[in-house]
C-alpha positions as a Markdown table, in Angstrom:
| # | Residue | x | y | z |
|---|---|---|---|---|
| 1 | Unk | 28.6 | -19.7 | 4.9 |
| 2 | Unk | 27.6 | -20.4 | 1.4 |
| 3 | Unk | 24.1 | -19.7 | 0.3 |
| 4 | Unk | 22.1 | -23.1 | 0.0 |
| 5 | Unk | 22.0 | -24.3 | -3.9 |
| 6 | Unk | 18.9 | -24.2 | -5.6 |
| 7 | Unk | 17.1 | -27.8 | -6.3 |
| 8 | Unk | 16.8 | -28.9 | -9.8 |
| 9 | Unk | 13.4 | -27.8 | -11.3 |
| 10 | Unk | 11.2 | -29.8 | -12.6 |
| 11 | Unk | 11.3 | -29.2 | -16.9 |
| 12 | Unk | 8.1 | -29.2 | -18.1 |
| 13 | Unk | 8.3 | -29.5 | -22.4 |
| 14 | Unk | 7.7 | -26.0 | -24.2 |
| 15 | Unk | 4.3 | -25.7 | -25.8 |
| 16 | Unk | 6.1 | -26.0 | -29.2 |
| 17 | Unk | 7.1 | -29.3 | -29.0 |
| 18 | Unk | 7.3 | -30.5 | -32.9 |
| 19 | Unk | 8.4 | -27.7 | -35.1 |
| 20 | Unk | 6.4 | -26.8 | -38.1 |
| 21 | Unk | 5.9 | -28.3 | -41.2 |
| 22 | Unk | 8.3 | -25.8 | -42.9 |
| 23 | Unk | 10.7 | -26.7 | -40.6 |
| 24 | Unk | 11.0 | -29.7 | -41.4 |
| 25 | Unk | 12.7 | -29.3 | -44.2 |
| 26 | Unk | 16.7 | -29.0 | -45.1 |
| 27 | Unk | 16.8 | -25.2 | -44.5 |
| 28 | Unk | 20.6 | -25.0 | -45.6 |
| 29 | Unk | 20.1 | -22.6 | -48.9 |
| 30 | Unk | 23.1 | -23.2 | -51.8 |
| 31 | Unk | 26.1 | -20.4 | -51.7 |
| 32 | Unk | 24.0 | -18.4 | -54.4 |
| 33 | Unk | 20.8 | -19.0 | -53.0 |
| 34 | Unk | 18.5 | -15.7 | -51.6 |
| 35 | Unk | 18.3 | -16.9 | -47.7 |
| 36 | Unk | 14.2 | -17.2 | -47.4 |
| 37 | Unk | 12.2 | -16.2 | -44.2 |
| 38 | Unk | 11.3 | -19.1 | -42.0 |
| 39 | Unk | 7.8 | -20.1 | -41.8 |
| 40 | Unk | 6.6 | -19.5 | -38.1 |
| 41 | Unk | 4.3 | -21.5 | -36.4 |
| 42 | Unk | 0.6 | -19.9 | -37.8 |
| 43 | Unk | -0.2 | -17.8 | -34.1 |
| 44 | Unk | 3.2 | -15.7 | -34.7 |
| 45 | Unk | 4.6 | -13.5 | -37.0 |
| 46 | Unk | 7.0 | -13.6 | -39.2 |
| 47 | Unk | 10.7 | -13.1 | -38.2 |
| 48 | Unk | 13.3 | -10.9 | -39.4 |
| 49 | Unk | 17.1 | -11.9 | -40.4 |
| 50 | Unk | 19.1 | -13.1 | -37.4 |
| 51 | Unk | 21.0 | -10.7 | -35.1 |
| 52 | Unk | 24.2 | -9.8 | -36.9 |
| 53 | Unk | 26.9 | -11.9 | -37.0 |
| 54 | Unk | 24.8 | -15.3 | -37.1 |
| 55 | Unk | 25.5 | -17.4 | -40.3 |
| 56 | Unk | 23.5 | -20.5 | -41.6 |
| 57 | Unk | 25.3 | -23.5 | -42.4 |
| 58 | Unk | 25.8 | -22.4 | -45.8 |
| 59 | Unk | 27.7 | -19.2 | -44.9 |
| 60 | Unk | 24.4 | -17.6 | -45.4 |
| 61 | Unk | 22.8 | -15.1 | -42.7 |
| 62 | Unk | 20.6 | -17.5 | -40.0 |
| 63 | Unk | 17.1 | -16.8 | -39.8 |
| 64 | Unk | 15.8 | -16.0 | -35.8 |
| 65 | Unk | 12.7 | -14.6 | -34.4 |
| 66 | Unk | 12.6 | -10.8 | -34.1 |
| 67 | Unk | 14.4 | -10.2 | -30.6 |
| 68 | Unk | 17.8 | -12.4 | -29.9 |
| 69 | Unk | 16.8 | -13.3 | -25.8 |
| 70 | Unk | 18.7 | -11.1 | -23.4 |
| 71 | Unk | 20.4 | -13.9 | -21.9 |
| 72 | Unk | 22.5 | -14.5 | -24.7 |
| 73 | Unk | 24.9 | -11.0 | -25.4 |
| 74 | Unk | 26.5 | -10.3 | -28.6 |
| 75 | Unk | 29.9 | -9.6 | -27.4 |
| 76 | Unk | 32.1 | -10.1 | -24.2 |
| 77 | Unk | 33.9 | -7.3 | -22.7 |
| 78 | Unk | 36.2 | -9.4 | -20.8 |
| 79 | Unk | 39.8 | -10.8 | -22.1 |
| 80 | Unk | 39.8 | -14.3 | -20.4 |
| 81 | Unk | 36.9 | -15.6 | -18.3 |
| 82 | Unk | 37.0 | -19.5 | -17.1 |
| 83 | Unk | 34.5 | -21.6 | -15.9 |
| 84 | Unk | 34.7 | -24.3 | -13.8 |
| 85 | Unk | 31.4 | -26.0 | -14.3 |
| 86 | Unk | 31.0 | -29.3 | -11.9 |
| 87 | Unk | 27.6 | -31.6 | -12.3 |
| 88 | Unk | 26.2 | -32.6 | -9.1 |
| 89 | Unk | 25.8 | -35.7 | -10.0 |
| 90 | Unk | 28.7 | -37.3 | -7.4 |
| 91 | Unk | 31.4 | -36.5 | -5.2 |
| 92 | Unk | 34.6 | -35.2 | -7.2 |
| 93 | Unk | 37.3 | -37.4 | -7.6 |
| 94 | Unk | 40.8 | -36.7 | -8.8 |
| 95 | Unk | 39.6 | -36.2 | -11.8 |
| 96 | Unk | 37.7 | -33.4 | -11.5 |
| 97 | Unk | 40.6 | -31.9 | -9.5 |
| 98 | Unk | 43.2 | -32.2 | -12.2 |
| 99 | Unk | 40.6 | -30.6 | -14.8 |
| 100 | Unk | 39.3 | -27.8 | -12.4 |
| 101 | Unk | 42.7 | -26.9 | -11.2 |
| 102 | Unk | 44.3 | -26.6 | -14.8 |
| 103 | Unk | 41.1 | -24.5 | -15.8 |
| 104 | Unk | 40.9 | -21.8 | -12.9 |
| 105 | Unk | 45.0 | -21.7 | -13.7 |
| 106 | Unk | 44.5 | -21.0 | -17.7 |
| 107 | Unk | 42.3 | -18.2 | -16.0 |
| 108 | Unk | 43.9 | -17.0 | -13.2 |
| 109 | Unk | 47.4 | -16.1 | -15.4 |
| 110 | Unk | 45.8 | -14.8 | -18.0 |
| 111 | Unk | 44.3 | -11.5 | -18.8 |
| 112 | Unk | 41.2 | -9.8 | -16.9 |
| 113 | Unk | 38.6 | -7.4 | -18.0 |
| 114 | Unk | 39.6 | -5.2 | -20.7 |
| 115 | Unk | 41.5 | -2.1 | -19.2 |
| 116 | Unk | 41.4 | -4.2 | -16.0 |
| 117 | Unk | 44.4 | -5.5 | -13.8 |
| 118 | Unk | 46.2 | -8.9 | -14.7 |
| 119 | Unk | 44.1 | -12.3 | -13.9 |
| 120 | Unk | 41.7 | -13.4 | -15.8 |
| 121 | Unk | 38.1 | -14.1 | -13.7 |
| 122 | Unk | 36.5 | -17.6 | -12.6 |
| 123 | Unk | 32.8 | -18.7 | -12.5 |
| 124 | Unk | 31.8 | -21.3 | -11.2 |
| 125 | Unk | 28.5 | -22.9 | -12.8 |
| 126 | Unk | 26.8 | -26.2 | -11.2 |
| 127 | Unk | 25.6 | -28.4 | -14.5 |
| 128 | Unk | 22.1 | -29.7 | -12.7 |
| 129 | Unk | 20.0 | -30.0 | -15.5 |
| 130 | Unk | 19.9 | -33.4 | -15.4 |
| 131 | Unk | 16.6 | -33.5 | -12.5 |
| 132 | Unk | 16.9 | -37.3 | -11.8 |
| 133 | Unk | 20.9 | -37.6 | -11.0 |
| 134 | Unk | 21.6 | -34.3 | -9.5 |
| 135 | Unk | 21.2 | -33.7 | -5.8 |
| 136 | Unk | 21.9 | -30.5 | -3.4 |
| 137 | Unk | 24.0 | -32.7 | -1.4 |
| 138 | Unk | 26.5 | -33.0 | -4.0 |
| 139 | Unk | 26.1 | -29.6 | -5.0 |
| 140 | Unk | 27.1 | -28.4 | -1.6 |
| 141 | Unk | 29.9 | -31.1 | -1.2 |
| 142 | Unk | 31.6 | -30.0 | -4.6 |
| 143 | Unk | 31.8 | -26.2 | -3.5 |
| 144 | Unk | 33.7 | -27.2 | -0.1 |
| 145 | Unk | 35.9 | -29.7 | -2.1 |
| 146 | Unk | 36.5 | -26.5 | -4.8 |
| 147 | Unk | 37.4 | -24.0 | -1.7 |
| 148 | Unk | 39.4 | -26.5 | 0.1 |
| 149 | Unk | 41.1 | -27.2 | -3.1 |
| 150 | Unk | 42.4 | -23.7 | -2.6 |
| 151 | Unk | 40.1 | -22.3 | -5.9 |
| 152 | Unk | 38.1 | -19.4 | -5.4 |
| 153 | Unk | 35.9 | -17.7 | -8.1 |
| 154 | Unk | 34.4 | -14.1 | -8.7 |
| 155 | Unk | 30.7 | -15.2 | -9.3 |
| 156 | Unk | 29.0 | -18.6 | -8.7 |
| 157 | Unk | 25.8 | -20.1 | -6.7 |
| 158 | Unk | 27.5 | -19.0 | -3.6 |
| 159 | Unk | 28.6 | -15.5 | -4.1 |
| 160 | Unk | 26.6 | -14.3 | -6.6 |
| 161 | Unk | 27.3 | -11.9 | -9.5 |
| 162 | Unk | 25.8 | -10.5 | -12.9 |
| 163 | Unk | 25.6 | -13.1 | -15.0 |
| 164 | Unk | 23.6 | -15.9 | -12.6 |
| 165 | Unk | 21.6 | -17.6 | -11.5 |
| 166 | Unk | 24.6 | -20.1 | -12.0 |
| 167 | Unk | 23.1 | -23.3 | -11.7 |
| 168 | Unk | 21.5 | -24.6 | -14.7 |
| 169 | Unk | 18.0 | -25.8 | -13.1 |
| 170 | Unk | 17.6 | -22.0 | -12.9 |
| 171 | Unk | 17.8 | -21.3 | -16.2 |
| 172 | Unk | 15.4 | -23.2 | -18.1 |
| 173 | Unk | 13.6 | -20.0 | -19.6 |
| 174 | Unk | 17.1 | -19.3 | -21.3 |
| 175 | Unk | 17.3 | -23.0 | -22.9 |
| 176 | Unk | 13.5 | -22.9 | -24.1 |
| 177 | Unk | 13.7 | -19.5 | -25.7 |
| 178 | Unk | 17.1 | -20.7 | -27.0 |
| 179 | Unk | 15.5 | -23.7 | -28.8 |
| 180 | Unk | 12.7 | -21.6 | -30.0 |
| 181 | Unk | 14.8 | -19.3 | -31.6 |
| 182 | Unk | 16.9 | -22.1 | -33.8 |
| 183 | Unk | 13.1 | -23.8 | -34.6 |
| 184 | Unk | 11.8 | -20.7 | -36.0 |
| 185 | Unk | 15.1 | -20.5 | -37.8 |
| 186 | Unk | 14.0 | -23.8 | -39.0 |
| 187 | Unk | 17.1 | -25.6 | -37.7 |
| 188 | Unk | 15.4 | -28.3 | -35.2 |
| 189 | Unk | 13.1 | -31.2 | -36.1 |
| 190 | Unk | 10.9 | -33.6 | -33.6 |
| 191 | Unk | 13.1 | -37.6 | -33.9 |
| 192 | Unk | 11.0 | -40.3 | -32.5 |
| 193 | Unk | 13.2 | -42.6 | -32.6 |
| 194 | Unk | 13.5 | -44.8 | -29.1 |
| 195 | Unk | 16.5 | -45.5 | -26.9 |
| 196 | Unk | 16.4 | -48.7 | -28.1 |
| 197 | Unk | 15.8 | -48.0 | -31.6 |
| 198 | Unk | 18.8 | -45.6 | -31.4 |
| 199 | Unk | 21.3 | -48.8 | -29.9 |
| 200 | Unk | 20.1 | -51.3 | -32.5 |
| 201 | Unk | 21.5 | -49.2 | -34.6 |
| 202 | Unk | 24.7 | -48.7 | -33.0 |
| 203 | Unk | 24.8 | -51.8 | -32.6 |
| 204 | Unk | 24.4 | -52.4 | -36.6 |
| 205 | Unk | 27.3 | -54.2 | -38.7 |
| 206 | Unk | 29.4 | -51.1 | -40.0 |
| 207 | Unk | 27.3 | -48.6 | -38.0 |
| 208 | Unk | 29.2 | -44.9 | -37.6 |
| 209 | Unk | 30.6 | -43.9 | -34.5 |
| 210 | Unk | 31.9 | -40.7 | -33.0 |
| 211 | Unk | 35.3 | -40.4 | -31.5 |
| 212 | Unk | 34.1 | -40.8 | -28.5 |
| 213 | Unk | 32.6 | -44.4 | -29.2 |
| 214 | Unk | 29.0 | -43.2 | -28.9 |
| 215 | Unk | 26.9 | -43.9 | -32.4 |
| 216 | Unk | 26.1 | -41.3 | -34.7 |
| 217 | Unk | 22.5 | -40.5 | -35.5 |
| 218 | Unk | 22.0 | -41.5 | -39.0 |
| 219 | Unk | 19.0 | -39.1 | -40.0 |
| 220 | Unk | 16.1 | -41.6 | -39.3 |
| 221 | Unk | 13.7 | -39.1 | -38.4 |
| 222 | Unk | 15.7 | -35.7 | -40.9 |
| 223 | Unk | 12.7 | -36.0 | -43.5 |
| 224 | Unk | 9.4 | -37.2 | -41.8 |
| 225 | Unk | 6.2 | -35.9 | -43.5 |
| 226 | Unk | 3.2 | -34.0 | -41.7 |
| 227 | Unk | 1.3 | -37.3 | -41.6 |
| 228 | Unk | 4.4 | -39.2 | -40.5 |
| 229 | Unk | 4.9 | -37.6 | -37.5 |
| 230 | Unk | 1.0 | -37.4 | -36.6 |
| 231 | Unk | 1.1 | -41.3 | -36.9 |
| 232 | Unk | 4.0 | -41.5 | -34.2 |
| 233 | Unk | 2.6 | -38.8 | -32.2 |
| 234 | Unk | -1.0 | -40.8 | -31.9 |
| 235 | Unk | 0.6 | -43.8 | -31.0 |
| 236 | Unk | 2.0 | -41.8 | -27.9 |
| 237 | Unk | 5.6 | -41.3 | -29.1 |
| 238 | Unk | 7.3 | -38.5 | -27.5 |
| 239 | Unk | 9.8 | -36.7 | -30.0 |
| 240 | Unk | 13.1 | -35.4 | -29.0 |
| 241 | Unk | 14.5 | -31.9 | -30.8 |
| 242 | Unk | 17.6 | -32.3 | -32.6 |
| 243 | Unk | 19.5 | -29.9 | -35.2 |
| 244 | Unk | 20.0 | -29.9 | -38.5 |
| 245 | Unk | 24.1 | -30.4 | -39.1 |
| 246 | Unk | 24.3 | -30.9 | -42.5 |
| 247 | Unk | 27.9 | -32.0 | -43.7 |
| 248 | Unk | 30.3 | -28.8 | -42.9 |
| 249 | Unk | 33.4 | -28.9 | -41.4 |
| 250 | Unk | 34.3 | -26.7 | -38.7 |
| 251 | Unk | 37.7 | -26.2 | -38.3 |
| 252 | Unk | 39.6 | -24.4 | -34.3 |
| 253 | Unk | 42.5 | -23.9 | -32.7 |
| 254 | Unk | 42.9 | -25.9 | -29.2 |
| 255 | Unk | 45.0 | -24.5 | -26.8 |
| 256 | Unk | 46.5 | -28.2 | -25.9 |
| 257 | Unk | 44.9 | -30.4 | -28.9 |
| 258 | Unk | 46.5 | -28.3 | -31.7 |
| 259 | Unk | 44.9 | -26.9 | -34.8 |
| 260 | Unk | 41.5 | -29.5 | -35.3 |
| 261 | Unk | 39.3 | -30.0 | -38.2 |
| 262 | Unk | 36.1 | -32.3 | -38.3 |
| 263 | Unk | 32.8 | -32.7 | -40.3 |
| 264 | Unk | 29.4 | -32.6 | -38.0 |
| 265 | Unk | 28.9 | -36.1 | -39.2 |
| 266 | Unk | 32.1 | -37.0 | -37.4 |
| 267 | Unk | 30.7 | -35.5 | -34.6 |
| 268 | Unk | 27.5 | -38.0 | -34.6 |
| 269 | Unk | 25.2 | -35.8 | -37.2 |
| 270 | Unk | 22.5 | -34.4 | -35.8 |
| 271 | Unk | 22.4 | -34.0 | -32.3 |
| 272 | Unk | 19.5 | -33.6 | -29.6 |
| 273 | Unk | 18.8 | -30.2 | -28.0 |
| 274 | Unk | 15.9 | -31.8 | -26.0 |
| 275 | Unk | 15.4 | -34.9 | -25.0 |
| 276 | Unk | 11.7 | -36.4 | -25.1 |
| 277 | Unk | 11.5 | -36.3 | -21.6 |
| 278 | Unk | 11.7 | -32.6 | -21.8 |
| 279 | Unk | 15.6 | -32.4 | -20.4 |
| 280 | Unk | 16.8 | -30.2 | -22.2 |
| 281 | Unk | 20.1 | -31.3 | -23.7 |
| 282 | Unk | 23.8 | -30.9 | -22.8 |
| 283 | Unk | 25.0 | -29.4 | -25.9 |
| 284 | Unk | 22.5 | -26.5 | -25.8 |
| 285 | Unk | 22.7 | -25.5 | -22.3 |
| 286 | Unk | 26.5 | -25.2 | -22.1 |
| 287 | Unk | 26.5 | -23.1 | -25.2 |
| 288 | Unk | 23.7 | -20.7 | -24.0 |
| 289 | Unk | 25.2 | -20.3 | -20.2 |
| 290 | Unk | 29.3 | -19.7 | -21.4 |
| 291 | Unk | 27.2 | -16.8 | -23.6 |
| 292 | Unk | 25.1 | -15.6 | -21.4 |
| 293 | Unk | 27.9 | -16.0 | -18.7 |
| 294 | Unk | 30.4 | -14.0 | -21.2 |
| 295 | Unk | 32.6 | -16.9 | -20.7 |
| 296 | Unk | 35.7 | -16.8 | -22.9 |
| 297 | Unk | 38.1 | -19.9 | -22.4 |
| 298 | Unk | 36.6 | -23.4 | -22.5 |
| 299 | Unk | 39.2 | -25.9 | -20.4 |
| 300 | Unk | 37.8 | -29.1 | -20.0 |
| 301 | Unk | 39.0 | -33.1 | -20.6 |
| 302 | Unk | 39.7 | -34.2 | -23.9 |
| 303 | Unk | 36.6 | -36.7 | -24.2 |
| 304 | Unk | 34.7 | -34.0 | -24.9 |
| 305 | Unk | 36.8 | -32.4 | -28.0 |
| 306 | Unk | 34.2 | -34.2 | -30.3 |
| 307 | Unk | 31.3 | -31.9 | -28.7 |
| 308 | Unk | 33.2 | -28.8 | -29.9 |
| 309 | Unk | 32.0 | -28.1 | -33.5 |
| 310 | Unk | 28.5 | -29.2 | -32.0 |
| 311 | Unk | 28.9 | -25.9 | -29.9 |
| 312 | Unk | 30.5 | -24.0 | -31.9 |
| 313 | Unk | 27.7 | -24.3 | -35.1 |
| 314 | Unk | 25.1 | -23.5 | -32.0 |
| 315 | Unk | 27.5 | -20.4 | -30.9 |
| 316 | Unk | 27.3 | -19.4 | -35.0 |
| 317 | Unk | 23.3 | -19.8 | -34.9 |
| 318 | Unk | 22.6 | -17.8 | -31.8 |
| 319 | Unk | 25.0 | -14.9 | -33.6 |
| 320 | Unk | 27.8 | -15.1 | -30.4 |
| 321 | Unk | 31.4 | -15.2 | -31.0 |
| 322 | Unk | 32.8 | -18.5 | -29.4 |
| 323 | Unk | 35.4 | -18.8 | -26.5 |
| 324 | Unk | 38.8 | -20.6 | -27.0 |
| 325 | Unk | 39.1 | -24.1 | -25.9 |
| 326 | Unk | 41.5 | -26.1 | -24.4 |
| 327 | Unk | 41.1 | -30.3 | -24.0 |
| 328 | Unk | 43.6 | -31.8 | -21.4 |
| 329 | Unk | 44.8 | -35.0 | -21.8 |
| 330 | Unk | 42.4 | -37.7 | -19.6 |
| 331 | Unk | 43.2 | -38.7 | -15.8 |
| 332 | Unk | 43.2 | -42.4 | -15.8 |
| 333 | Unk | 43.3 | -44.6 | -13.1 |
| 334 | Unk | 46.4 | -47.3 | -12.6 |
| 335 | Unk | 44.3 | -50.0 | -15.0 |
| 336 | Unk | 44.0 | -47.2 | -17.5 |
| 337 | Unk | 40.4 | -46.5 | -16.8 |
| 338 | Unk | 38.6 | -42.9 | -16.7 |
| 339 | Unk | 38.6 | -41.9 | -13.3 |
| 340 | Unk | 34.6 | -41.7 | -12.6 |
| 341 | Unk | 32.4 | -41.4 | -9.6 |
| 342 | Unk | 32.7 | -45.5 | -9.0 |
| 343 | Unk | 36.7 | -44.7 | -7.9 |
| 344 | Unk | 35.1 | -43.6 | -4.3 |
| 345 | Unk | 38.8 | -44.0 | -3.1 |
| 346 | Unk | 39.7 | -41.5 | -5.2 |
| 347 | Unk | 37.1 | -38.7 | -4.1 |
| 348 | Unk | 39.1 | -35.8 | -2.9 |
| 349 | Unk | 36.4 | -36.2 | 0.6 |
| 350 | Unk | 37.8 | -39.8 | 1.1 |
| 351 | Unk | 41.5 | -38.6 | 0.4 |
| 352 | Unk | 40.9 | -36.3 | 2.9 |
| 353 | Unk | 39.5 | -37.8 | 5.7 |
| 354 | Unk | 42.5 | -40.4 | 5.2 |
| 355 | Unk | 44.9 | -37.4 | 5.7 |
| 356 | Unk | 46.1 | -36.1 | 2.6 |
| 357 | Unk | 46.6 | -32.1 | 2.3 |
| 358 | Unk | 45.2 | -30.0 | -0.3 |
| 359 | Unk | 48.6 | -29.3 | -1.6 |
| 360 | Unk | 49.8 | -32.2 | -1.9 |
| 361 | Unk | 47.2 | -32.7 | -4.8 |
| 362 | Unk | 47.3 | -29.7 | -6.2 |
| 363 | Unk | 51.4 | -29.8 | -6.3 |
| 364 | Unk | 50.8 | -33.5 | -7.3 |
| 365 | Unk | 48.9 | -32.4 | -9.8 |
| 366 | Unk | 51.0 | -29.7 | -11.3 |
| 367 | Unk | 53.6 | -31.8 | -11.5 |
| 368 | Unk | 51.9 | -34.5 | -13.6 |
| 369 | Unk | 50.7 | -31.5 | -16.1 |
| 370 | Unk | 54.0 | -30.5 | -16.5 |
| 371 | Unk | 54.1 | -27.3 | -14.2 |
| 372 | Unk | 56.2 | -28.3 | -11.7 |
| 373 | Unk | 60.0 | -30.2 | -12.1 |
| 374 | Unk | 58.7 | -32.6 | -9.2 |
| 375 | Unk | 56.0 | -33.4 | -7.1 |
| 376 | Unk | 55.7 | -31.4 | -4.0 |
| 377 | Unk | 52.9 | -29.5 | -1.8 |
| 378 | Unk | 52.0 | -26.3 | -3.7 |
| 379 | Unk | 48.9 | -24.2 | -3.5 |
| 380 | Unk | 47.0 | -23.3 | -6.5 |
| 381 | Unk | 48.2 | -19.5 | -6.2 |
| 382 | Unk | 52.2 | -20.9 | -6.4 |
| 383 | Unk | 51.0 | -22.5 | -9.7 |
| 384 | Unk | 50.2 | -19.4 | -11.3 |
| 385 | Unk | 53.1 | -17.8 | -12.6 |
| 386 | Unk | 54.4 | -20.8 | -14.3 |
| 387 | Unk | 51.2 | -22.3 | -16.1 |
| 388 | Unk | 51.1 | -22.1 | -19.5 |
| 389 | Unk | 49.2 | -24.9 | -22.0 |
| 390 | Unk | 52.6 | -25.6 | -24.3 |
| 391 | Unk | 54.0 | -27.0 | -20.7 |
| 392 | Unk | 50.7 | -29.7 | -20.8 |
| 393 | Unk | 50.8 | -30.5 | -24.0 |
| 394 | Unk | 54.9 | -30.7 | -24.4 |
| 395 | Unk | 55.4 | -32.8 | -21.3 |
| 396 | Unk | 52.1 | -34.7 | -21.5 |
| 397 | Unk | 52.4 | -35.5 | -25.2 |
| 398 | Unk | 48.7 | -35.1 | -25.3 |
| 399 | Unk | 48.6 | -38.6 | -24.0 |
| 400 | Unk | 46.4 | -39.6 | -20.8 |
| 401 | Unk | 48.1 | -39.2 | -17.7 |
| 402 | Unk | 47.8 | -42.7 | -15.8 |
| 403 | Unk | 48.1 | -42.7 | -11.6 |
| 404 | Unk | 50.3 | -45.3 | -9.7 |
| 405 | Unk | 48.1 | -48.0 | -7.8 |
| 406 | Unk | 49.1 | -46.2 | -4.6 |
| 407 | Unk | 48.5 | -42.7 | -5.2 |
| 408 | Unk | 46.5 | -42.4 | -2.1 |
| 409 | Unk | 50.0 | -42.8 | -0.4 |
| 410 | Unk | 52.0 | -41.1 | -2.4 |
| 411 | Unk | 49.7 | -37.9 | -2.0 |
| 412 | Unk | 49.9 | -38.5 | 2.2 |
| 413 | Unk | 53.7 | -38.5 | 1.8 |
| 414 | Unk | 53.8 | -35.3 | 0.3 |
| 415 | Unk | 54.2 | -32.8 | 2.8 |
């Protein structure tokens, strides 16, 4: 039997809330400019250079406190090391099966540990930071959908291993002394801005938007003064963190996408590493748990391709190499929607109970990716040997895969 997952914490706000004055300000030297030591709030000392390998946005070495935090290691001895990394948040859906089966595949036929046998290694991570929409219940339900799926992993919640704990309510120390590393670096600065400030301007004639249709942050809050931000704070504004971009392009290789290249400010600009709740931000935690976690390969839906040179300047600033990532073309329903919790139909519990067999959507599956010449039952462990990401992106054209109105029959006929 599994062990019970841990509740989502509560997350209190670290005691340094708004960074320092010196912060503050644009902290990007020029190409030829001497890096200069961050000023540190006035009851610490002053930091050394950045553990080696960590660059500033400039090229420059980053500037960190004195001691890089042991949960995030400089180097992974592994070759390829998945994730599969479900937010309890909901039941999964068939969408979450077609990304989570594709992912522990990319794993499971690649590479292990170095000097190690063939088969790369799976963890599985539960994504609960979020304390108001995460629940146990879904939590437990998502690990029995996972193993009935036929996926199995080498560390997780429920069996354990090095690198946990492995659900993210867990590991709040790691995303606080994250954060206080990149403000003494003098990266992060307090935005005051409101929810509904922030759609009003979204909402603007001409306003910016990332690829993913959410508005881009245009700075509001970048350059506030000392006094400016002792105004908001006495009027009881609570500030959210967010980091310094500036207006570099990062430039990857996707494993399905192709070769990509896109400024920060495509990306939204700066982005929040806390909200001013005191949640501490999706962007931050997913970078600091793959590190921590020594994961390697990144497969996950293409929605989130605009996140990835968010994460990868966050991987540069915390001096860790990043992992390889691989977006898969989007699982839409038959009206060409995104498949979300609201398609209850379309949970794999409900597909279940009306009689459909694992394999059937696993081989279903597989055959819509590309891996298989026709649809028919096929565990994830057939799958193996014939995955590779030039079959996805060749037969899928990099296009979202749309289901037939009836796929809940057409997955109880295949048997």
């Amino acid at each position: 039997m599994p062990r019970a997952m841990h509740r989502p914490a509560e997350q209190t706000t670290p005691s340094a809330s708004v960074p320092p004055e010196s912060a503050q300000q644009e902290s990007v030297p020029s190409q030829s400019a001497q890096p200069q030591a961050a000023q540190p709030p006035s009851d610490q000392s002053q930091p050394p250079q950045a553990a080696a390998g960590a660059r500033s946005l400039s090229g420059s070495p980053a500037r960190s406190p004195a001691s890089t935090p042991a949960s995030i290691p400089a180097h992974s001895p592994y070759n390829v090391r998945g994730r599969l990394a479900p937010s309890p948040t909901g039941r999964m859906h068939l969408g979450n099966a077609w990304a989570f089966l594709l992912a522990w595949l990319a794993a499971r036929s690649s590479g292990g540990p170095a000097g190690g046998p063939a088969g790369g290694q799976v963890v599985l991570r539960l994504e609960d930071i979020d304390p108001e929409r995460s629940r146990p219940d879904f939590a437990e339900e998502i690990v029995r959908d996972l193993r009935w799926l036929g996926l199995d992993w080498d560390e997780g919640p429920d069996v354990g291993g090095a690198h946990g704990p492995y659900e993210q309510s867990a590991r709040l120390d790691a995303y606080a002394a994250a954060l206080e590393r990149l403000t003494l670096a003098g990266q992060v600065y307090p935005c005051f801005c409101t929810r509904k400030e922030l759609r009003s301007l979204a909402s603007a004639p001409h306003a910016p938007l990332v690829d993913d249709g959410s508005p881009a942050y245009p700075g509001t809050c970048r350059n506030l003064g000392a006094d400016q931000r002792r105004e908001l704070l006495r009027q009881g504004r609570r500030p959210a963190l967010r980091l310094r971009c500036g207006e570099r392009a990062l430039a990857f290789d996707d494993l399905v996408a192709g070769p990509q290249r896109m400024t920060l400010a495509d990306c939204g600009g700066d982005f929040a590493l806390r909200r001013s709740d005191g949640v501490f931000a999706y962007q931050l935690a997913v970078v600091v748990d793959d590190i921590a976690m020594h994961v390697t390969q990144v497969v996950r839906g293409d929605d989130i391709l605009a996140s990835t040179p968010r994460q990868l300047l966050l991987y540069e600033l915390l001096g860790a190499p990043p992992p390889q990532h691989a977006h898969l073309p989007l699982l839409l329903d038959a009206d060409g929607q995104r498949l979300a919790k609201r398609h209850g139909l379309l949970a794999l519990a409900s597909l279940r109970e009306a009689g459909v067999q694992a394999p059937a959507i696993t081989g279903y599956l597989a055959w819509r990716a590309g891996l298989l010449p026709a649809p028919r039952p096929a565990t994830p462990q057939e799958l193996v040997a014939g995955f590779s990401f030039g079959r996805i992106a060749h037969h899928t054209g990099r296009e979202p895969v749309r289901l037939p109105a009836n796929i809940a029959a057409v997955l109880a006929r295949l048997r």
